[in-house]
Each structure stands twice: as C-alpha cells, then as structure tokens.
LOVOVEX-818169 format. One line per field, with one value per residue: residue number from 1; residue in one letter; x, z, y negated of N, C-alpha, C in turn. Coordinates in steps of 0.2 Angstrom, whole numbers, plus 2048, in hexadecimal, padded with zeros to 3 digits. Example, Ala and Ser with C-alpha at 12.3 -4.5 7.8 and 13.67 -1.06 7.14 Angstrom:
2
pos 1:2 .
code A:S .
n.east 842:840 .
n.up 827:823 .
n.north 81C:80B .
ca.east 83E:844 .
ca.up 827:824 .
ca.north 816:805 .
c.east 842:840 .
c.up 827:827 .
c.north 810:800 .
***
This chain:
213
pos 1:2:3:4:5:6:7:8:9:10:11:12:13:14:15:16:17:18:19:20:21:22:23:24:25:26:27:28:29:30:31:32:33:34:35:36:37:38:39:40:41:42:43:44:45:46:47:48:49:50:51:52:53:54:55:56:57:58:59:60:61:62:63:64:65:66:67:68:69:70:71:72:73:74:75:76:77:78:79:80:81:82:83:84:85:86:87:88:89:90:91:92:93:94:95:96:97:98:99:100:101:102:103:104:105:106:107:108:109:110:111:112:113:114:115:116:117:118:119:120:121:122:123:124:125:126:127:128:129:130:131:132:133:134:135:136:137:138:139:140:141:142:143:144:145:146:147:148:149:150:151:152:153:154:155:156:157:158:159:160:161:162:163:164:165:166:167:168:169:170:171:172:173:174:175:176:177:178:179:180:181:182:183:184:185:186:187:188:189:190:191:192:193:194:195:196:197:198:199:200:201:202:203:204:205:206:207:208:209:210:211:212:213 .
code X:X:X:X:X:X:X:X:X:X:X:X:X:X:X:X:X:X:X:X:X:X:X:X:X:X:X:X:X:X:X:X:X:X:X:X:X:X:X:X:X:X:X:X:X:X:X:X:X:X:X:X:X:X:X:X:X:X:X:X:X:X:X:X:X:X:X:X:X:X:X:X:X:X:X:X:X:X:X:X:X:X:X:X:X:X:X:X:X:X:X:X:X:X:X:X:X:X:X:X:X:X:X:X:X:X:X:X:X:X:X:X:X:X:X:X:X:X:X:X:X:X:X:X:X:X:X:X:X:X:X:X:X:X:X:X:X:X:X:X:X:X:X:X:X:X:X:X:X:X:X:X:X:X:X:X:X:X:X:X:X:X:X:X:X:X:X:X:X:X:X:X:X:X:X:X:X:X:X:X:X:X:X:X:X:X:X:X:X:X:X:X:X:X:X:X:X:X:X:X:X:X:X:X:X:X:X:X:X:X:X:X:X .
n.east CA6:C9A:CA1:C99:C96:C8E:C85:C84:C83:C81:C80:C89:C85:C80:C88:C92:C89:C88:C98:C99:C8F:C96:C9B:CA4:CA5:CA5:C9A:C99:C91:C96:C93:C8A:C7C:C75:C6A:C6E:C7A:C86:C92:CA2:CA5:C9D:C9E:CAC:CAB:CA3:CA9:CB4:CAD:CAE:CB6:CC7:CCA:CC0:CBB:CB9:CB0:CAE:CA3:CA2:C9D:CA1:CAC:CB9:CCB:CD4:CC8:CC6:CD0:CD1:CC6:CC8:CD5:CCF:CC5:CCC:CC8:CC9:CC7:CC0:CB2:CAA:CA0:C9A:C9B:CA7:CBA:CC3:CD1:CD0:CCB:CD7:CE2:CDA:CDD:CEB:CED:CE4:CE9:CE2:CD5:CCC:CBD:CB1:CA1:C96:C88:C7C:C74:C6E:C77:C88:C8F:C9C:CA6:CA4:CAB:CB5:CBD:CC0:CCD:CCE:CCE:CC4:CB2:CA2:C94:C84:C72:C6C:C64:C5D:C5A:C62:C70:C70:C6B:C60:C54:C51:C56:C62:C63:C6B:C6F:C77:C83:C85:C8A:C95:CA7:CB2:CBE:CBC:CAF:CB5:CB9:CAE:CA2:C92:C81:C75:C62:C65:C5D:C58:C52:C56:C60:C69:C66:C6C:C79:C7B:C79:C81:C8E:C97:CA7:CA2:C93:C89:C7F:C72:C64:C5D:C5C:C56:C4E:C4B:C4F:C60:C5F:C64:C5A:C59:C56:C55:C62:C68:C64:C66:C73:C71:C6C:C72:C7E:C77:C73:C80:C87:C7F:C84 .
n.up 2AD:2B3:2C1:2D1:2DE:2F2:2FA:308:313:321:32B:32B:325:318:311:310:305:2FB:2F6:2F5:2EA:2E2:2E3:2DF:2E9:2F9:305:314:31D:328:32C:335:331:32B:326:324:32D:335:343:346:34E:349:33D:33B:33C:334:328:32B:327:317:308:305:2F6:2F4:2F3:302:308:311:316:316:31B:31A:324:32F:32C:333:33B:330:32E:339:337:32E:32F:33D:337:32C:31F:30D:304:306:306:2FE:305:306:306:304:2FD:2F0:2F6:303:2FF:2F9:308:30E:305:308:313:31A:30F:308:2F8:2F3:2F1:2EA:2EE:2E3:2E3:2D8:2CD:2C2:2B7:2B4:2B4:2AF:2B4:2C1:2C3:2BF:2C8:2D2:2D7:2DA:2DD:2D7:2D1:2D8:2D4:2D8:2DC:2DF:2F0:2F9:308:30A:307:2FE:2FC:2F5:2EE:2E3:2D1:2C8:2BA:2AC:2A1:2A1:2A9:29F:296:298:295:28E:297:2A3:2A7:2A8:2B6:2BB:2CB:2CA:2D0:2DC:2DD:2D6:2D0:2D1:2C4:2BC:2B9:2AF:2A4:2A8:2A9:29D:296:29C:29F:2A9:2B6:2C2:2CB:2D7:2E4:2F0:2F7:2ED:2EE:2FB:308:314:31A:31A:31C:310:303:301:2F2:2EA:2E7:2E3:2D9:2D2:2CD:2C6:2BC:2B7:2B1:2A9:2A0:29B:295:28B:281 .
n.north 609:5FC:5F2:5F4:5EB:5EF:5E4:5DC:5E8:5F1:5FB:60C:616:611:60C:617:61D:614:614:620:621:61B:60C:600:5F5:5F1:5E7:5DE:5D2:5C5:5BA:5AF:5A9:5B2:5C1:5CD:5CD:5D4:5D7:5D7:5E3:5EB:5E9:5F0:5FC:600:5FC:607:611:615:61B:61A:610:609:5FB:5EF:5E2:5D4:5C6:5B4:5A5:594:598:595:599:59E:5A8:5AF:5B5:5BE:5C6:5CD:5D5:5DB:5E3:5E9:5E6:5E1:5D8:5C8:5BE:5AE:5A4:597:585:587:580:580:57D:583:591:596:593:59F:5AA:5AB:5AB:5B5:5C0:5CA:5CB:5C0:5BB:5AB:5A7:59D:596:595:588:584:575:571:57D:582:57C:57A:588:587:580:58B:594:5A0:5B5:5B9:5B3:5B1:5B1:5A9:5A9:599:591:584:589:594:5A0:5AB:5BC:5B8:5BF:5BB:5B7:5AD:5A3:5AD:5A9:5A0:5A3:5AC:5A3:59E:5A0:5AF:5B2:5AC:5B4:5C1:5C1:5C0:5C4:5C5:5C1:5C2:5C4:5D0:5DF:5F1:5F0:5E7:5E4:5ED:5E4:5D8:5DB:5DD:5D1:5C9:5CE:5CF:5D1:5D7:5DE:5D8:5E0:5DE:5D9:5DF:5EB:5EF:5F6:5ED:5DF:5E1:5F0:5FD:605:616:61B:610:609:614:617:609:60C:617:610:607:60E:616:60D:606:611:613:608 .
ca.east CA0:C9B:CA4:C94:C95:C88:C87:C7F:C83:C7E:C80:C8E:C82:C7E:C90:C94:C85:C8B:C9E:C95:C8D:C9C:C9A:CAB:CA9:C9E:C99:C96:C91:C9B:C90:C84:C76:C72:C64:C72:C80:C8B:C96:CAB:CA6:C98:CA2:CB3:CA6:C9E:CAF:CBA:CAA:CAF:CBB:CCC:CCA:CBA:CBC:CB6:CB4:CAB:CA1:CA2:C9A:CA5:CAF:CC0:CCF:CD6:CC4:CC4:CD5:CCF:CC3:CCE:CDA:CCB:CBF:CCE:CC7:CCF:CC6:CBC:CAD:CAA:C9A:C97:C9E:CB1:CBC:CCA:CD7:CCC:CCB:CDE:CE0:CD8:CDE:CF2:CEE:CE4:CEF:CDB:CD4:CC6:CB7:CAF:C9D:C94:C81:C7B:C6C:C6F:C7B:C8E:C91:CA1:CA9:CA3:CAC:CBE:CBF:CC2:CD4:CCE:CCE:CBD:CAE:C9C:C8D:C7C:C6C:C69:C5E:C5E:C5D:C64:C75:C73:C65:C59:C52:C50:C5A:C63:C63:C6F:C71:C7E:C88:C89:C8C:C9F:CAF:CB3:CC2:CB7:CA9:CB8:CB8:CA5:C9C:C8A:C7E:C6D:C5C:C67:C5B:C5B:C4D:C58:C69:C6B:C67:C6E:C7F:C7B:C78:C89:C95:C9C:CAA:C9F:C8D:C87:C77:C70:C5F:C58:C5A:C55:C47:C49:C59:C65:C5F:C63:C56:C5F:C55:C56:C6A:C6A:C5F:C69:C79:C72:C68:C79:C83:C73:C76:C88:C86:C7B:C88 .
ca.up 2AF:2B5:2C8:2D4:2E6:2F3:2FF:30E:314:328:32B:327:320:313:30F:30D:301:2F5:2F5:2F1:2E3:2DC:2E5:2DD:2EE:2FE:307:31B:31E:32D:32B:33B:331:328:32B:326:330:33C:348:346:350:345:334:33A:33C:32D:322:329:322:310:308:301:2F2:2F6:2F8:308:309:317:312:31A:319:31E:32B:331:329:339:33C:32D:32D:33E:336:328:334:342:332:325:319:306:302:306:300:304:303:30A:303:306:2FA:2EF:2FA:309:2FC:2FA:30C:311:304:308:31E:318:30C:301:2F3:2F4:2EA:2EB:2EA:2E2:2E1:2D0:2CE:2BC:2B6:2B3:2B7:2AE:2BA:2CA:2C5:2C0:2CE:2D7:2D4:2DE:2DA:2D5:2D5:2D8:2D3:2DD:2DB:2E4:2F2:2FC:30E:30B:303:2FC:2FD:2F5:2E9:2DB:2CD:2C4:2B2:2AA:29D:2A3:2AA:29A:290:29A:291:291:29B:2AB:2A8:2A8:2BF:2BF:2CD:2C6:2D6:2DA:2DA:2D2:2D2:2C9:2BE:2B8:2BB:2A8:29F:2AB:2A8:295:295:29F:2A0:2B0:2B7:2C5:2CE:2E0:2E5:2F6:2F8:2E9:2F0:300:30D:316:31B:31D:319:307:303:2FD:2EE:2E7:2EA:2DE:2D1:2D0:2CD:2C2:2B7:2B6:2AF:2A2:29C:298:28F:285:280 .
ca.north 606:5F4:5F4:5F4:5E9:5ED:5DF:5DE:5EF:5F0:601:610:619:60D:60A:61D:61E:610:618:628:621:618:607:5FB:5F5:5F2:5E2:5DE:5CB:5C3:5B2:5AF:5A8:5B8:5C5:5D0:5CD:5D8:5D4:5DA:5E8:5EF:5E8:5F4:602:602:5FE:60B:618:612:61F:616:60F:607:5F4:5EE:5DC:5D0:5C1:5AF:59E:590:59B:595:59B:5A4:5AB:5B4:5BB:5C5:5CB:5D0:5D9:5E0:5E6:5EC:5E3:5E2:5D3:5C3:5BB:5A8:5A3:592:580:586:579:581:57F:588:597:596:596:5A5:5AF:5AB:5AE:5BC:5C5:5CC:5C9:5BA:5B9:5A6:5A6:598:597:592:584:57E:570:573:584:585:576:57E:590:587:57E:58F:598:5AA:5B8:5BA:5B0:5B3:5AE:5AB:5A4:593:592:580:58B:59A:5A3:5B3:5C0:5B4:5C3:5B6:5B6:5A6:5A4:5B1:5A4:59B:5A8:5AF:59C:59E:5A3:5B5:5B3:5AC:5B8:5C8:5C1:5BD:5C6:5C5:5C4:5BD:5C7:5D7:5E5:5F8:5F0:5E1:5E4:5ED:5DD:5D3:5DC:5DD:5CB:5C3:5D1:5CE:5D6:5DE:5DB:5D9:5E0:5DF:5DB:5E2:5F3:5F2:5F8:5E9:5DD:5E6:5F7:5FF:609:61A:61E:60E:60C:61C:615:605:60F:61B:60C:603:616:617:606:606:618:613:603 .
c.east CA1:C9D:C9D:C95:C90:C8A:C81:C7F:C82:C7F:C85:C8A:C81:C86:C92:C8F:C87:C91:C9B:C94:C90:C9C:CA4:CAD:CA1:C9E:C98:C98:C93:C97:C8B:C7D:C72:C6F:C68:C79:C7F:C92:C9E:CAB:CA3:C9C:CA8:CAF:CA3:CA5:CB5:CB5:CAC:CB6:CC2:CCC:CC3:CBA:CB7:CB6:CAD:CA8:C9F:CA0:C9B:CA9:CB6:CC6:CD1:CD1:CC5:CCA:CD5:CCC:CC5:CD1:CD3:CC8:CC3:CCA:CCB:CCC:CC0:CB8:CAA:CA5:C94:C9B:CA6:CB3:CC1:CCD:CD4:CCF:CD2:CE0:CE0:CDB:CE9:CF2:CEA:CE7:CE7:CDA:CCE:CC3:CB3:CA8:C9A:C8C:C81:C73:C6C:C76:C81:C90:C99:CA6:CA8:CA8:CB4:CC0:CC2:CC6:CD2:CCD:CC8:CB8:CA6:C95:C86:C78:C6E:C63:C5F:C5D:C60:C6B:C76:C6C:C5E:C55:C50:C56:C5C:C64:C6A:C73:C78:C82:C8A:C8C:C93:CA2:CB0:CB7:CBF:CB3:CAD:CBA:CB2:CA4:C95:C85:C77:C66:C5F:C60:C5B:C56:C50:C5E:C6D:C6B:C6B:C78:C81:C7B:C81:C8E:C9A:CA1:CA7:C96:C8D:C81:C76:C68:C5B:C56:C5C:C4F:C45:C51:C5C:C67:C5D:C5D:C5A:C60:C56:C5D:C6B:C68:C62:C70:C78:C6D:C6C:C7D:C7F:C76:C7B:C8B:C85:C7E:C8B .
c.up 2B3:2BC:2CA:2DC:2E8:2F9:302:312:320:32B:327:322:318:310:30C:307:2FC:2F4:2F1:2EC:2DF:2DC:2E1:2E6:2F3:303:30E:31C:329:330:330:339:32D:32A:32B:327:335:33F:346:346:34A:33F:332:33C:336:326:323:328:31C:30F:305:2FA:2EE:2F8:2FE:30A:30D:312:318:319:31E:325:32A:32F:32E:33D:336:32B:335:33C:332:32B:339:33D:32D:31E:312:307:306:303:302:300:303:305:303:2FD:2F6:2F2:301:306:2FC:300:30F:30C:307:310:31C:315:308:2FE:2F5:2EE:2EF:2E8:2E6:2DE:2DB:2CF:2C8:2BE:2B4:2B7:2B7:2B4:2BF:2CB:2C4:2C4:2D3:2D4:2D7:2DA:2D5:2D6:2D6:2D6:2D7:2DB:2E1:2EA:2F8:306:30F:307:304:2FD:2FC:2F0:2E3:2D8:2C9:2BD:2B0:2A5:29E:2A6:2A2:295:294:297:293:297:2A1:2AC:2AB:2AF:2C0:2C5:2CE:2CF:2D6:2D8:2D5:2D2:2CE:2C2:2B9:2B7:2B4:2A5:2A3:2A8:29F:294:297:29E:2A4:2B1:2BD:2C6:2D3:2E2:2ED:2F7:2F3:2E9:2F5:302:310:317:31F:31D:314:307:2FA:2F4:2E7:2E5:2E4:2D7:2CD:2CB:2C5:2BA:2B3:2B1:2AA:29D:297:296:28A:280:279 .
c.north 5FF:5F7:5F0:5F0:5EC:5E9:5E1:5E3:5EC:5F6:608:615:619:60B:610:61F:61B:614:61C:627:61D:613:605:5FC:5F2:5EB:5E1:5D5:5CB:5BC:5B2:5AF:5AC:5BE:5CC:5D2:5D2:5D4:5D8:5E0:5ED:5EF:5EE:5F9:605:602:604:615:618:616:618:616:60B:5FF:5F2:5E3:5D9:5C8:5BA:5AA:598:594:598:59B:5A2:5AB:5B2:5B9:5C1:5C7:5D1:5D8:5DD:5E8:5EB:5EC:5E1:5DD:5CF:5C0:5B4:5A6:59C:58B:580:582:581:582:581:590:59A:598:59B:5AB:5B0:5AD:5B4:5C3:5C8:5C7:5C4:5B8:5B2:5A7:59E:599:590:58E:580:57B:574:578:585:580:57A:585:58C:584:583:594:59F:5AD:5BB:5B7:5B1:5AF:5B0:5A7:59D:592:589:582:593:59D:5A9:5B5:5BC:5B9:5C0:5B5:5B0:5A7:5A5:5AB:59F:59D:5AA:5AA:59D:5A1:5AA:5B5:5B3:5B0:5BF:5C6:5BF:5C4:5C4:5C9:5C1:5C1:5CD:5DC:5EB:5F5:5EA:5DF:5E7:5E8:5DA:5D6:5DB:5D7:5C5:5C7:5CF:5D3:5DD:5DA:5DC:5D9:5E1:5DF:5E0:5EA:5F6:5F5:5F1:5E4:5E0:5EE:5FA:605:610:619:616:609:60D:61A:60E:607:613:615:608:608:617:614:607:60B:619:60D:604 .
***
C-alpha cells in the first residue's frame, strides 16, 4: 500500500493512532512559526510512543544545522524534513551531522517543477502547495498535474502533500503515484488535533483504493 505520513501530530495519542493504523511514518514540527509546533520536550514525548519501525521525523524551516542535529539526538528522530529556502548544500549538511534521512520540501506554484526537484540530491522530496504566508497546512491542493508530468524515477521519492484528505487522496495517489503522502490538516479537529474517525477513513479510503488496482 501507498506509505501514509501524518504530519503535525501534537500529542502521543495522535501518533499512537496513526502507527495503529499503519502510518509509514509520523510527523512533529520543530519550526516556531507553526500553529502546530512542539517544543523538544513535547516532540521526545510523543516519538518515543511510536512503536519501532514507525519513522519518526521532525520538520524545520531554515533552522541551523547544529539546531537540528539536537533535535535529532533529544527527539530520536530517523529523519528530517526541511521546509524553508534551505540550498542543496544545507540539505547535504544536515543529513551528514545528522546521520537521517532528509526529505526537502518544496512548495509548488506552477513553472518548472522538474528544475526545482533535481536541484535536490535527498533522500526524498515533498511536494506542497504555495501559499505567499504560510508553509504547510494550507488545506489547498496544487495541480496534481505536474506532479504527475515528472519522470518515473522522481515520482518513485515524491512525497505527495497539500490539501490531502480521505475525500481526495485516492485520485490524488491514482493520478501521481508517489512514493508516499503527508496528511495533516485534512484530518483534523483543529490544528493540531487529528480527529480520530477521520484518521481511519483516510487509511481505510487509501487500502480500498489500491485493492481495487
């Protein structure tokens, strides 16, 4: 089945419920200007409820290289997710003083998609929508279309994000074939809190999907 991020998670609860429901891997933003951020302390609380084999990865926008390998180290985090104008040789960087995996986001606003993504050598890269004040959790979706116009080989490390929800997220995967997706707002209560039942319906709307294939 498609591998499922949930990002944003805020709470152990919320993180043991995705695992439950056969999360790839689970998300706790690190970045100040976020409605859902946790501090170190909250973030190594809520990843060491995550059984092993759960990735657990922190998410940062423009944060110093030395900043994110404490977190790495405090929160036992597998991977990273850089979310802000970090350069190539940033991405690089953090994943060598880290020792995790690093996914490079890069919100999508039109133009040459395919330039923007081979710029970045990590391990994975992500796709968001665009918003001129905000990065991430803008519930808006950007045109699948040019996700899916990219070359197999690029789409087999897309993470597919952006306005996900259980109502959109089957086409959406039918459409790009990424390697995974990152849902956060689209199945919440409010920021920061997943609302269970819709969680479950993402999960299970995704498992139809790819049965019926």
């Amino acid at each position: 089945m498609i591998r499922i991020k949930i990002c944003g998670i805020t709470s152990r609860e919320d993180a043991v419920r995705a695992a439950g429901l056969g999360a790839w891997a689970i998300g706790v933003i690190l970045a100040p200007e976020s409605p859902r951020r946790v501090d170190l302390e909250q973030a190594a609380g809520i990843t060491e409820a995550v059984p092993p084999g759960v990735g657990r990865f922190g998410v940062f926008v423009n944060a110093d290289v030395e900043e994110i390998a404490e977190a790495v180290s405090r929160c036992g985090l597998t991977g990273v997710q850089m979310h802000g104008e970090e350069s190539p040789e940033q991405c690089l960087q953090v994943r060598r003083r880290a020792g995790v995996a690093v996914i490079k986001a890069i919100r999508v606003a039109g133009g040459d998609l395919m330039a923007s993504v081979v710029r970045f050598d990590t391990d994975l890269v992500l796709l968001d929508t665009y918003h001129p004040e905000r990065r991430g959790g803008t519930g808006v979706p950007f045109d699948w279309n040019l996700a899916a116009a990219l070359p197999e080989d690029i789409r087999r490390r897309l993470v597919l994000s952006g306005g996900l929800t259980p109502e959109n997220v089957a086409e959406a995967v039918t459409r790009v074939s990424p390697f995974a997706v990152d849902v956060s707002s689209g199945i919440e209560e409010r920021p920061g809190v997943k609302d269970p039942e819709r969680m479950k319906k993402l999960f299970e709307t995704l498992r139809q999907s790819q049965g019926n294939r």
